[in-house]
KESE-70762 format. One record per residue (C-alpha): chain; z, y, x. Coordinates in steps of 0.05 Angstrom, whole numbers, m for minus. Each point is the difference from the previous one (the first is absolute). Layout:
N
{A {Z Y X}},
...
This chain:
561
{A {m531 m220 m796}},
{A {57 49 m8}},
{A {60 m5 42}},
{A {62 45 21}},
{A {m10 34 66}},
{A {54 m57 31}},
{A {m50 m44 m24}},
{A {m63 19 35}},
{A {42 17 66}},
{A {13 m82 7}},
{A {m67 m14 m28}},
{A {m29 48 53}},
{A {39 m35 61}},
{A {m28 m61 m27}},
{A {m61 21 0}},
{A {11 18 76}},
{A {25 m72 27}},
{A {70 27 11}},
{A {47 m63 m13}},
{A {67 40 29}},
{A {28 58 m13}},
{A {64 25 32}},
{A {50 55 m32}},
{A {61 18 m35}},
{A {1 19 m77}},
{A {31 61 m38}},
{A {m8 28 m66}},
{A {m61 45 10}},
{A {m34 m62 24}},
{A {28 m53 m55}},
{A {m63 0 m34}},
{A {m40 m21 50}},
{A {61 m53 27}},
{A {m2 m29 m76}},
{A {m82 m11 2}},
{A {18 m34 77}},
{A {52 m49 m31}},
{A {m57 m23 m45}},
{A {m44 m17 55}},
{A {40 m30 53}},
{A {m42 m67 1}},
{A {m57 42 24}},
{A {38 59 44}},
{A {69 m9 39}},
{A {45 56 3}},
{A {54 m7 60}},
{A {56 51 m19}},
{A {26 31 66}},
{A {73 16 20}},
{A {m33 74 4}},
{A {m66 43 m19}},
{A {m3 7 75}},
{A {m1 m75 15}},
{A {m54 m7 m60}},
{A {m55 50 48}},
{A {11 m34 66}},
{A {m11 m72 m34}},
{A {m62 25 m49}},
{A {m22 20 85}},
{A {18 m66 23}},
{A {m46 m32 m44}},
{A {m50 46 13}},
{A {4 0 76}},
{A {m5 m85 m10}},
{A {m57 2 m48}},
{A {m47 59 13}},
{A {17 2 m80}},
{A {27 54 m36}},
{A {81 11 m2}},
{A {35 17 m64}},
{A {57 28 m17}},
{A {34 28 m67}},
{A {65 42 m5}},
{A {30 46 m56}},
{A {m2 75 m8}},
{A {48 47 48}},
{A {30 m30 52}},
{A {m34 m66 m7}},
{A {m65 34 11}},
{A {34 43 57}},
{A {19 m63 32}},
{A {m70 m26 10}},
{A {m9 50 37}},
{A {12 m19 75}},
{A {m33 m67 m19}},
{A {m62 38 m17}},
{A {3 43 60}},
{A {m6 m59 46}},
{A {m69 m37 m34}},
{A {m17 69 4}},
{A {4 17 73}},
{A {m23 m73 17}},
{A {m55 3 m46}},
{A {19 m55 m48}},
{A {m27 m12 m70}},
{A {54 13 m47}},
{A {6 19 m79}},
{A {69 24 m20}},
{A {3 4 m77}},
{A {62 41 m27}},
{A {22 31 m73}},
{A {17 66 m8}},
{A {31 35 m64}},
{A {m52 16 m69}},
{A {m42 55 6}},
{A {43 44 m42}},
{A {50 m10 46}},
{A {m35 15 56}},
{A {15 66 48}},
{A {77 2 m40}},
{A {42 m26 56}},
{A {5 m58 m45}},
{A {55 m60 15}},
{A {m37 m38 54}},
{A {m63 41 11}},
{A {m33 15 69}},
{A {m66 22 14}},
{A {m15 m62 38}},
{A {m81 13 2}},
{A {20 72 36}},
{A {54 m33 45}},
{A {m50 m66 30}},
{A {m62 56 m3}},
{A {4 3 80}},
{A {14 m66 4}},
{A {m56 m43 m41}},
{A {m65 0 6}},
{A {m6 19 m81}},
{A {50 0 m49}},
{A {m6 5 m80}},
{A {38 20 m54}},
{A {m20 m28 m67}},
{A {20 42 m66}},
{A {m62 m30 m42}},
{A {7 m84 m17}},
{A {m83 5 m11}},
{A {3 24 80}},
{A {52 m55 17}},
{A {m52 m63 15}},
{A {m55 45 37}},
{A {48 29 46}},
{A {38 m69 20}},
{A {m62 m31 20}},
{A {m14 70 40}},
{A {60 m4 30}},
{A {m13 m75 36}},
{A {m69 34 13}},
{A {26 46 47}},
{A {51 m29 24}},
{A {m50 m66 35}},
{A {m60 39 19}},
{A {m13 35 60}},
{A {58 8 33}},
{A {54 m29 m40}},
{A {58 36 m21}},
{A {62 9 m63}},
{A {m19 30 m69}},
{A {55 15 m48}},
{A {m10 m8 m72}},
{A {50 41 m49}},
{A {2 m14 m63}},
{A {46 34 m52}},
{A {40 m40 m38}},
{A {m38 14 m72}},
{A {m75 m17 29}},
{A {38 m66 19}},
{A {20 m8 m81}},
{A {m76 32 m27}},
{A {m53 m41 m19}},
{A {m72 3 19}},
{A {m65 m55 m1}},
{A {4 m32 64}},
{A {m63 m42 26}},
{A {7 m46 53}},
{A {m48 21 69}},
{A {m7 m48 62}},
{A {26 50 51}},
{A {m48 41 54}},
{A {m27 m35 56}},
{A {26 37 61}},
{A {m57 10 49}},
{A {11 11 78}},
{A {m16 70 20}},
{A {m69 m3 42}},
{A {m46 57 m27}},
{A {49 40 57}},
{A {m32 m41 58}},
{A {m54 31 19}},
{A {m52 m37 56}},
{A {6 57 53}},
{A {70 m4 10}},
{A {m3 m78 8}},
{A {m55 9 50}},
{A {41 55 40}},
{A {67 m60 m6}},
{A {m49 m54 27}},
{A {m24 55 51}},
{A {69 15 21}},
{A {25 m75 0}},
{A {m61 m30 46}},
{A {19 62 45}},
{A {67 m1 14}},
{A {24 m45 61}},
{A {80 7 m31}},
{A {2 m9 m70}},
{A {63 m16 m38}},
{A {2 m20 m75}},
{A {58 36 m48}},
{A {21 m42 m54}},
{A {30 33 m61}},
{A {28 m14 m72}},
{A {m79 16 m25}},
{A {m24 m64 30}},
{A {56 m42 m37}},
{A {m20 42 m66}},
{A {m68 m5 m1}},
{A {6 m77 17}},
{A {m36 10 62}},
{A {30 m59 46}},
{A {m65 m41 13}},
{A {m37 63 9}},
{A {43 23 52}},
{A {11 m67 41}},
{A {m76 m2 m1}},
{A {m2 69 24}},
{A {42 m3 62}},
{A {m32 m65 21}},
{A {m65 40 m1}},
{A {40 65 33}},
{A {38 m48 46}},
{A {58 57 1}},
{A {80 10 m1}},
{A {27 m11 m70}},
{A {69 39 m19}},
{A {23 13 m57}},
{A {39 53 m52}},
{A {62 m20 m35}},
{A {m44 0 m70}},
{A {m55 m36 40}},
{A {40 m67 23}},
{A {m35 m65 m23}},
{A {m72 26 m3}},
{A {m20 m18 61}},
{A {31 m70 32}},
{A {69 13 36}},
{A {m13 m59 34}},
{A {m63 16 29}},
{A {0 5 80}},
{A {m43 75 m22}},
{A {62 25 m32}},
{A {51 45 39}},
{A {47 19 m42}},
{A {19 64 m40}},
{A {m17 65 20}},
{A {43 70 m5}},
{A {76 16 2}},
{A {25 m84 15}},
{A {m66 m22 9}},
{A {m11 m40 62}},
{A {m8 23 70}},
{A {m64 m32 m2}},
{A {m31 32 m59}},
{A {27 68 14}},
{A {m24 2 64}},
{A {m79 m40 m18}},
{A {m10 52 m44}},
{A {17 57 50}},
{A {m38 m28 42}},
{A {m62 m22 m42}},
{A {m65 40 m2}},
{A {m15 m8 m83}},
{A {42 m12 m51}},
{A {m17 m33 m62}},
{A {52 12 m57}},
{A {m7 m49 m57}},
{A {28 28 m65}},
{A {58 24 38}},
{A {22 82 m24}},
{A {35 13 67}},
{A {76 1 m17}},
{A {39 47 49}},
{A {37 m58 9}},
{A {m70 m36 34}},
{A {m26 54 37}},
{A {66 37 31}},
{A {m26 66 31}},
{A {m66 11 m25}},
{A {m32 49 58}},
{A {7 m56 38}},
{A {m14 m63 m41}},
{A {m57 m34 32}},
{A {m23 59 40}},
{A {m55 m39 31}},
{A {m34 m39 m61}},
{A {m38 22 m55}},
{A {23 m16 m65}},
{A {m44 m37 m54}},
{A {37 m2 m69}},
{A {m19 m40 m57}},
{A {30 8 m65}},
{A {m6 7 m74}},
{A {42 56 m2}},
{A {m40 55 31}},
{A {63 62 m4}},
{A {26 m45 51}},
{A {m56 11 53}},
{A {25 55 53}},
{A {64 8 m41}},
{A {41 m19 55}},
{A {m41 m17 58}},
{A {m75 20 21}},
{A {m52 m38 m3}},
{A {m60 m12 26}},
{A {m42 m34 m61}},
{A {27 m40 m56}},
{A {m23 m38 m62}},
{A {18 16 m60}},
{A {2 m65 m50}},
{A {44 m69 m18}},
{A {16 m42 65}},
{A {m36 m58 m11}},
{A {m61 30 m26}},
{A {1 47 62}},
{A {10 m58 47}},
{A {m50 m52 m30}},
{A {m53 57 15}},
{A {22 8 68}},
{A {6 m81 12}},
{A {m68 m2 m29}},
{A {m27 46 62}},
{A {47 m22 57}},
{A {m15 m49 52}},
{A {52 m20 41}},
{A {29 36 47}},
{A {31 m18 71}},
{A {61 47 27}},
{A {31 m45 45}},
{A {20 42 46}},
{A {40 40 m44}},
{A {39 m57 m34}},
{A {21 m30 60}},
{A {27 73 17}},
{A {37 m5 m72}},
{A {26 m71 17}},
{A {25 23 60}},
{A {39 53 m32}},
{A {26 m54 m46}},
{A {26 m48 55}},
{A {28 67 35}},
{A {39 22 m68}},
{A {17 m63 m37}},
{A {42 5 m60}},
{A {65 m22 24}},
{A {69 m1 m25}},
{A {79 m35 17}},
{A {m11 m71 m36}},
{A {77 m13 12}},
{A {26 36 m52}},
{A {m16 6 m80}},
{A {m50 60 m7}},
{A {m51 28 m39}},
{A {m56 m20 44}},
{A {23 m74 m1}},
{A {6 m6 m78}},
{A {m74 20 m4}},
{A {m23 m40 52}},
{A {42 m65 m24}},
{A {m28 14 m79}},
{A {m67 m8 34}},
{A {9 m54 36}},
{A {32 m34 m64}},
{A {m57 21 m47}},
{A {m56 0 43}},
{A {m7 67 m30}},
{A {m17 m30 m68}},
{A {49 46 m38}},
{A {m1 58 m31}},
{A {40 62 38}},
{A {31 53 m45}},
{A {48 57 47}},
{A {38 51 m14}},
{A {0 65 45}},
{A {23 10 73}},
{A {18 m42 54}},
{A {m11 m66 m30}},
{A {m70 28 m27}},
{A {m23 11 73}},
{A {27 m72 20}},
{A {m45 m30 m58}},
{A {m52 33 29}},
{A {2 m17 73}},
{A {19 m71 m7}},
{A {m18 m31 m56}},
{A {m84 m10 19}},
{A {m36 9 m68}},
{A {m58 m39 m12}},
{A {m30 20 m66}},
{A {2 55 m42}},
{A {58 17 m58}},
{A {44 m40 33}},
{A {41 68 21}},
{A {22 35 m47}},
{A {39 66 20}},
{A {5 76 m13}},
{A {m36 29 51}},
{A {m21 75 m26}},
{A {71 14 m33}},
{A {40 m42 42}},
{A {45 m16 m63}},
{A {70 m37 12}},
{A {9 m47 m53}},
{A {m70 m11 m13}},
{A {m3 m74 37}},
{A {45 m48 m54}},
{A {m34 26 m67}},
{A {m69 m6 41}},
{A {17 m66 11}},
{A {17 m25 m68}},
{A {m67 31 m25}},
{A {m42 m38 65}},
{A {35 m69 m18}},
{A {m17 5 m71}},
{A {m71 9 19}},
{A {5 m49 51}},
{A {48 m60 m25}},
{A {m28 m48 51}},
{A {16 48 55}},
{A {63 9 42}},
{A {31 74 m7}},
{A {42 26 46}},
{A {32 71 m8}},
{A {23 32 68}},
{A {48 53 0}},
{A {47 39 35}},
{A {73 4 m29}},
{A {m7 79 m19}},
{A {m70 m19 m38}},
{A {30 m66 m37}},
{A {65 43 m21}},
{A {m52 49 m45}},
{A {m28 m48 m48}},
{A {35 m70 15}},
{A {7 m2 m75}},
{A {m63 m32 m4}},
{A {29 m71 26}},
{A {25 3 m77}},
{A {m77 5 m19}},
{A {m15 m59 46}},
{A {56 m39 m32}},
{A {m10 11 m70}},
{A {m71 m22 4}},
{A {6 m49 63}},
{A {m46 38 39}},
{A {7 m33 64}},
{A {m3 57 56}},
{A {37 m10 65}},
{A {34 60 18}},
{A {23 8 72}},
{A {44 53 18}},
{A {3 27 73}},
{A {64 33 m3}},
{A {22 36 61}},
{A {53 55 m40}},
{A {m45 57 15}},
{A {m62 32 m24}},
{A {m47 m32 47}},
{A {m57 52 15}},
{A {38 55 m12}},
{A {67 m12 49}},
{A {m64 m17 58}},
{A {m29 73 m15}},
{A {71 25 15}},
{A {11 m42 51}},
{A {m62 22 40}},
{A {m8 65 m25}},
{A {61 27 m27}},
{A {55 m5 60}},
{A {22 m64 m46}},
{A {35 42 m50}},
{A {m2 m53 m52}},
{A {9 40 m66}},
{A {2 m36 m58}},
{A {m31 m67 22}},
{A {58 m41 13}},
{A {10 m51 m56}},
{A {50 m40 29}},
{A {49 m18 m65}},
{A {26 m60 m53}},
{A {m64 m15 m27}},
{A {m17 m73 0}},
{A {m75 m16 m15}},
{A {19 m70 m14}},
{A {46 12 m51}},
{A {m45 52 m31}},
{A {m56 m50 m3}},
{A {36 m63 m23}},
{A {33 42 m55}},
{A {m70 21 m23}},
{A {m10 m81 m6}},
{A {m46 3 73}},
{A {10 m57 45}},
{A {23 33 69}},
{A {16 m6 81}},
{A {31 37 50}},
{A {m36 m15 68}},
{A {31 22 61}},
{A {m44 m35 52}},
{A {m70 m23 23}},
{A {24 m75 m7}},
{A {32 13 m75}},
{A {m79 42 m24}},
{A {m51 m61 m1}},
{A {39 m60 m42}},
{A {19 63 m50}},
{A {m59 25 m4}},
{A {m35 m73 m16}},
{A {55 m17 m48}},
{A {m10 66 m37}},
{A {m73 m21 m9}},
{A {10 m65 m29}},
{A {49 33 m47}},
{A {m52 25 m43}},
{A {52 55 m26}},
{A {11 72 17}},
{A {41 5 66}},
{A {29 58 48}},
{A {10 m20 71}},
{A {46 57 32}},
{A {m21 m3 79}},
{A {53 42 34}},
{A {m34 31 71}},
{A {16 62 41}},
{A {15 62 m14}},
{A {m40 31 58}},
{A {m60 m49 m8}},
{A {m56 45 2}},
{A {m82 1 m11}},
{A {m36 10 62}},
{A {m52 17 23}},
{A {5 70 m35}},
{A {m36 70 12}},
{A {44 49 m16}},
{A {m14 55 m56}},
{A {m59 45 20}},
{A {m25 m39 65}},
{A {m59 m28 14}},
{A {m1 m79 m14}},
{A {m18 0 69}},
{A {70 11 22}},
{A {24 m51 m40}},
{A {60 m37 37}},
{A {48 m54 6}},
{A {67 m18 8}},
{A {m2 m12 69}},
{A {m43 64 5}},
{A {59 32 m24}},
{A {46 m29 52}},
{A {m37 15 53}},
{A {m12 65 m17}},
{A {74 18 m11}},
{A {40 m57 38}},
């Protein structure tokens, strides 16, 4: 049948399962808003306060769904503002298709009103990008573009089309989409014989968990594979939730506010086994002396990333859970006793501890997991509050943190959050951010409101920037440029005049009932949590040390009175 080039774009998400799309219209993209308007039984469009806001919650619903994101913004600086939001699934490795408009052809390479070269400006950032000039190409290269982006190891596309292909006609014939196949021809049966080899030898092991084993959908695999290991669990940032938080095997995060416990397991443990984790700076501090006494055993799909950062020893190359069944399949269980009552020792010797008198970071975590029985969804922003999800809130299955971990993008949390309760309507959604984070895209309480999209934001504000004032405060003679915020602003106010329910909580007492009633409301709400100024994350390593000289607070005091 022939149909304009809008046409076949909707019929072509259709074709793909995609039910919501998130974006902001302009008039390069007009066409293709018109052919949405006609199909909004089938496909929802939420219309962000920004095109920023739009990326983060096409991510959200990714990061929720193992589905693909989508997002749609106009030509210029619509498709400019995508750009940070496509950044992040990038580094993270999150499967995302951004479609944008671009001026006709004739028009194109004139420093036209609104024209950007958005496929050359996301090139470093996607893991393909298109620009279609043809309407006969237009179908072929949608359904390429979800391709890429959910095979192997997932990542953006961007899809350009100019704004006459979007007007054209062509025949368009309806195709069920692709099946997307794990990657296993990369596994080859040496290298799993050398991993079983180096497993049944080692009388140390510890188990790195990483944002792989949530994409690949690896979770039974991997609790199945530790009981057989009998090791240490810790985790990434990207890997929370794919292995049991819960589970008297886990020890917490490892790297720069990783626990004591992890940091120093895995300095002490004899082989390493890294399970879809790339090996962040942020995870593996100095690396001439990360692990110094342990091989290293890799396993990933993405094979650039094997001694990228860090050497190994062997690795497999090929999707988590294909990689582990195999290895399940040729384990028997192991017994390292020994060693983990060495690691629980370490734990009972550096418990996570922190001032329960006062409102704080660590005590809003640990209260929303007490409340929830960690049956929520967690969406953060970036910084301190981001490290506090992380330490305290104990996550027990997979996508139910969802955070920028790669980028590390402030204001990423509250349109990530609007995109993972829209996936997720039966689920709880809290956004946690710092003040400095919720003051960049805040605007997106008015997308909550106008649709009822019942996210509970909760702002820690403490009238600084978090993270970076404890940088200056350890490391720069507490010289605090730039990172005082203390002003006028009320968050309440803000919120309520965006049509949010909101609180102000000053104290431990005043959190709980708020947090319950906020709940029950069923309606977007901001709860404002005013703590400390000089609240910091600990433990820490400081920038280029070896985790292994990670410290405290009271490491600190000691050290300097």
């Amino acid at each position: 049948m022939q149909l304009t080039g809008s046409e076949i774009v909707i019929e072509c998400l259709k074709e793909q399962g995609v039910d919501t799309v998130f974006g902001y219209p302009g008039g390069t993209i007009l066409n293709v808003y018109d052919a949405l308007y006609k199909h909004s039984k089938e496909i929802t469009h939420i219309l962000t306060s920004h095109e920023q806001g739009a990326a983060h919650a096409a991510d959200g619903y990714a990061r929720a769904t193992g589905k693909v994101g989508v997002c749609m913004a106009t030509s210029g600086p619509g498709a400019t503002n995508l750009v940070t939001g496509i950044a992040t699934a990038y580094m993270d490795s999150i499967p995302l298709v951004a479609i944008t408009a671009n001026v006709g052809v004739p028009l194109l390479g004139r420093d036209s009103f609104q024209e950007i070269d958005i496929a050359g400006v996301t090139m470093p950032i996607t893991k393909h990008n298109f620009i279609v000039k043809d309407v006969n190409k237009l179908a072929d290269t949608i359904r390429r573009a979800f391709h890429i982006a959910r095979s192997g190891r997932p990542g953006p596309v961007l899809v350009d089309i100019t704004k006459d292909v979007t007007a054209n006609k062509a025949e368009y014939v309806p195709t069920t989409p692709e099946l997307i196949t794990r990657v296993t021809e990369t596994i080859k049966d040496t290298d799993v014989k050398t991993a079983v080899d180096m497993i049944q030898a080692a009388k140390k092991p510890y188990i790195l968990v990483g944002g792989g084993a949530v994409l690949s959908g690896a979770s039974a695999e991997l609790a199945e594979f530790v009981e057989k290991v009998n090791a240490p669990v810790c985790d990434t940032l990207m890997g929370k939730g794919a292995f049991d938080g819960t589970n008297p095997l886990y020890t917490g995060m490892l790297g720069m506010h990783g626990t004591k416990t992890s940091n120093f397991g895995v300095s002490k443990c004899d082989l390493l086994i890294v399970v879809g984790s790339r090996f962040s700076d942020r995870v593996y501090g100095n690396a001439a002396n990360f692990a110094r006494d342990a091989k290293v055993l890799q396993i990933d799909v993405d094979a650039a990333e094997i001694n990228k950062n860090i050497k190994t020893e062997a690795s497999i190359i090929g999707d988590i859970k294909s990689v582990l069944e195999l290895l399940n399949a040729k384990l028997t269980k192991l017994d390292h006793s020994d060693w983990l009552e060495e690691i629980h020792s370490l734990e009972e010797q550096y418990p996570m501890v922190y001032s329960k008198e006062v409102l704080s970071g660590p005590f809003i975590m640990e209260k929303l997991d007490e409340i929830t029985g960690g049956d929520c969804i967690v969406t953060t922003e970036v910084g301190q509050h981001q490290m506090w999800a992380a330490q305290y809130f104990k996550y027990r299955k997979p996508r139910t943190l969802i955070t920028s971990g790669g980028l590390g993008t402030m204001g990423y949390g509250l349109g990530a959050s609007l995109g993972a309760k829209l996936a997720n309507r039966d689920k709880t959604v809290f956004n946690i951010a710092g003040d400095g984070c919720f003051r960049m895209n805040m605007n997106e309480i008015a997308t909550a409101t106008r649709y009822n999209i019942p996210i509970i934001q909760i702002v820690m504000n403490n009238h600084v920037l978090g993270m970076v004032r404890q940088w200056q405060t350890l490391f720069y003679g507490q010289r605090y440029s730039a990172t005082v915020l203390e002003d006028s602003v009320d968050f309440v106010k803000l919120a309520e005049a965006m049509g949010a329910k909101a609180y102000r909580v000053t104290s431990c007492e005043e959190f709980e009932p708020v947090v319950r009633e906020a709940i029950s409301l069923n309606i977007p709400v901001v709860i404002e949590c005013v703590i400390g100024k000089d609240e910091k994350v600990f433990p820490m390593v400081a920038p280029g040390a070896a985790i292994a000289d990670c410290f405290s607070e009271e490491d600190l005091a000691s050290r300097f009175g």
